[in-house]
C-alpha positions in Angstrom: -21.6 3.2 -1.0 -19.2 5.9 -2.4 -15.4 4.7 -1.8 -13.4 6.5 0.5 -9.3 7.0 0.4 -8.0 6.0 3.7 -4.2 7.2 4.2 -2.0 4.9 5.9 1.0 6.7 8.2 3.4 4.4 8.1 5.5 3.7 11.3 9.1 3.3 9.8 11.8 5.7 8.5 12.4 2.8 5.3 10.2 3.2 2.2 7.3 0.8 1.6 8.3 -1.9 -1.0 6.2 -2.6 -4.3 5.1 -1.7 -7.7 2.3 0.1 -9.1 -0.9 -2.6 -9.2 -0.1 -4.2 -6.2 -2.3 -4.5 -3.1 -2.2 -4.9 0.6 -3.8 -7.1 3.2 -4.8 -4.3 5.7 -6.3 -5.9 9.0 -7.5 -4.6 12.1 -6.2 -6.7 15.4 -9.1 -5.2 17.8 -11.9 -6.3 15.3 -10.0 -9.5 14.2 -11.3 -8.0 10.4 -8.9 -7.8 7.5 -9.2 -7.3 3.7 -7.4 -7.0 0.5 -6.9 -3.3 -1.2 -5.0 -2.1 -4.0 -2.0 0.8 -3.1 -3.5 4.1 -5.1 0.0 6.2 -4.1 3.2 5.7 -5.9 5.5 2.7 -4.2 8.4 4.2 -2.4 7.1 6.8 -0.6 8.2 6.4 3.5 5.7 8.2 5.3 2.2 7.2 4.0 0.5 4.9 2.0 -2.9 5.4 0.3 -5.8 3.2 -0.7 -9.6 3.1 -1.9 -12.1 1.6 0.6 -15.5 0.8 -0.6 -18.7 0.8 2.5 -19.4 -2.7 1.5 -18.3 -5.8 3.9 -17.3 -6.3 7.3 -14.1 -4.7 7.0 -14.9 -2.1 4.0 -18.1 -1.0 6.3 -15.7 -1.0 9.9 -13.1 1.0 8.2 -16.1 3.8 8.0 -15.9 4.0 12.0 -12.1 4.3 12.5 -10.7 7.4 13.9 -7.4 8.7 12.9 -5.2 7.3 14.1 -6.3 3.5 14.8 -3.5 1.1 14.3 -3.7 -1.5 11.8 -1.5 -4.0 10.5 -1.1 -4.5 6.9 1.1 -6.9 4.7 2.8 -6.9 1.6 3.0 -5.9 -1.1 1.3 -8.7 -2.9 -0.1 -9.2 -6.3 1.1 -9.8 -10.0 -0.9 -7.0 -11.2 2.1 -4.2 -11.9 2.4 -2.2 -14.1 4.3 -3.4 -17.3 4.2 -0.8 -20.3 6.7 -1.4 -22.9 8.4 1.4 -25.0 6.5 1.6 -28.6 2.9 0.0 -28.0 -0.6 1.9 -27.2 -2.4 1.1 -23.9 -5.8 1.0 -22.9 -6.4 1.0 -19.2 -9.9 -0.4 -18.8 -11.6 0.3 -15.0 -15.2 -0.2 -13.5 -15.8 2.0 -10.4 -13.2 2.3 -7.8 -10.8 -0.2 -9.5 -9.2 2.8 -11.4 -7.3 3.3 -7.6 -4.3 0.9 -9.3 -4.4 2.8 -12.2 -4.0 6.1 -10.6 -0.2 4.5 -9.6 -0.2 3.4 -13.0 -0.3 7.3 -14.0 1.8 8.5 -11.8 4.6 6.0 -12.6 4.8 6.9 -16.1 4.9 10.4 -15.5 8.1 9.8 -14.0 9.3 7.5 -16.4 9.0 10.1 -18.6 6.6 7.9 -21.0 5.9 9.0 -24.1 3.5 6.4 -25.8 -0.4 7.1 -25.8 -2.4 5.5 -23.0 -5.7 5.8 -22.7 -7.9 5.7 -19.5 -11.4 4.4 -19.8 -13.2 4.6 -16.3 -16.7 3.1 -16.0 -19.0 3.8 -13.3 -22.7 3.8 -12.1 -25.1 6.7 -12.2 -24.5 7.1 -8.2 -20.8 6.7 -7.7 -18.1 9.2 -8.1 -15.3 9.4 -10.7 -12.4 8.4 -7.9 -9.3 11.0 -8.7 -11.3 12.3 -11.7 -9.3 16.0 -10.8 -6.0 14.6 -10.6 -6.3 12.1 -13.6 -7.8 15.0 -15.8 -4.6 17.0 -14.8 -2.2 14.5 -16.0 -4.4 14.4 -19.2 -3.9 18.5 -19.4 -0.2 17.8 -18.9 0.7 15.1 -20.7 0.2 14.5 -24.6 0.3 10.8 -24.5 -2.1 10.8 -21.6 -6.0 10.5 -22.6 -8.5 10.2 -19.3 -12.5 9.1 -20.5 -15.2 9.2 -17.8 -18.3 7.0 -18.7 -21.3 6.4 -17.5 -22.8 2.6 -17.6 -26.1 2.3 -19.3 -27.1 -0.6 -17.5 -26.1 -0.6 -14.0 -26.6 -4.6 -13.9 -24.4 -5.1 -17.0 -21.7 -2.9 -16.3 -20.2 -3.1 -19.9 -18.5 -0.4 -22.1 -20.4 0.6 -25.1 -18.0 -1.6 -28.2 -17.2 1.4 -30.4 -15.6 3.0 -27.3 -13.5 0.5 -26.6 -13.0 -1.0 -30.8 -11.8 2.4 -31.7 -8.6 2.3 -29.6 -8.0 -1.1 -31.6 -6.7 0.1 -34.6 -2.8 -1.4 -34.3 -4.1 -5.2 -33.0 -0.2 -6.1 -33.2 0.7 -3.2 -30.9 -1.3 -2.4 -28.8 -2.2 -3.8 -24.9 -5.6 -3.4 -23.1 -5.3 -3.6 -19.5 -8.8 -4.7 -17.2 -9.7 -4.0 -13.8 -12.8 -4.3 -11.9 -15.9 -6.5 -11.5 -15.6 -10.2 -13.5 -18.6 -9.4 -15.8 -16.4 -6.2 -16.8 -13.0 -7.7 -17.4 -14.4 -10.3 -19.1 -16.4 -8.3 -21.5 -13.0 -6.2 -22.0 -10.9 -9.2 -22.5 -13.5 -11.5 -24.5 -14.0 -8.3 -27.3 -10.2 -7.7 -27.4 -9.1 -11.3 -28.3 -12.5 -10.5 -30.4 -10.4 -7.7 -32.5 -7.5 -10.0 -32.9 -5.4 -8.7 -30.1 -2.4 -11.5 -29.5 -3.2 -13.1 -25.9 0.1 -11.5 -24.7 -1.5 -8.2 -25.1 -4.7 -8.7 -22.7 -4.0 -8.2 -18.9 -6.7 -8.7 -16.6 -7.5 -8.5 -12.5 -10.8 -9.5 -11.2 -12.2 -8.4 -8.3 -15.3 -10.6 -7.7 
């Protein structure tokens, strides 16, 4: 069930509210279906909003038969999941299929901020499924020294783990650096359990689960 990016027009002149990681509750009065899914634009923009829907679910698999221009309701921002990237430390942004859609904010935020410390992107995914914004993440890698995007393919598609010496080598400065998970439990906490594993302070491990 490749994902597909639904954009949102917005019916307001004010720009939406929010920060890069956060997520809205989208629902669909007609269908009395809702669901949770992370914003994959840049906050602040006040004429659209754009997320990553997956064909999986009642409302992932309804959102397949809307026509443009079906009015939905969402809600929020919500979520503690922002970005928070501090001057002077390495990042690792750690994603399993379409949960790099928060990171692709992520990106786009430090552009702007003008960030200059090296983050790397590793982005997991099945055999089957497609790297989500793999153009646009490869052009901030292009344009952007600190910037370093990694596609990978999962060995085994029922243990969607990272092979260790990807992830070990971006370890080197354990004081430093912060590893950021998104995606499937099993993922994150393969990510999380073999970074405290390195001796990464617990301070320096974010996570968000999605099931």
């Amino acid at each position: 069930y490749p994902p597909a990016h639904p954009v949102l027009g917005l019916e307001t002149d004010a720009s939406f509210p929010g920060r890069p990681g956060q997520h809205l509750m989208v629902e669909d009065p007609d269908a009395e279906l809702r669901g949770a899914y992370s914003i994959s634009s840049l906050p602040g923009e006040t004429d659209r909003l754009e997320i990553t829907v997956r064909n999986q679910g009642e409302m992932g698999g309804h959102f397949y038969g809307l026509e443009a221009g079906h009015g939905l309701r969402i809600k929020g921002p919500r979520g503690r999941f922002v970005l928070e990237v501090e001057g002077g430390r390495p990042t690792v942004l750690a994603a399993f299929g379409p949960s790099v859609a928060p990171y692709r904010a992520f990106v786009r935020e430090l552009r702007e901020r003008r960030h200059e410390d090296p983050v790397t992107l590793l982005h997991l995914v099945d055999v089957d499924d497609p790297l989500l914004f793999r153009g646009e993440l490869e052009r901030h890698a292009g344009e952007c020294g600190w910037f370093r995007y990694t596609p990978l393919v999962v060995a085994d598609s029922e243990h969607p783990v990272l092979e260790p010496a990807v992830l070990e080598a971006l370890l080197e400065d354990r004081t430093r650096t912060v590893v950021i998970a998104c995606g499937a439990n099993a993922f994150v906490d393969d990510v999380v359990q073999r970074a405290a594993a390195a001796g990464l302070p617990a301070e320096n491990i974010r996570k968000e689960k999605w099931g």
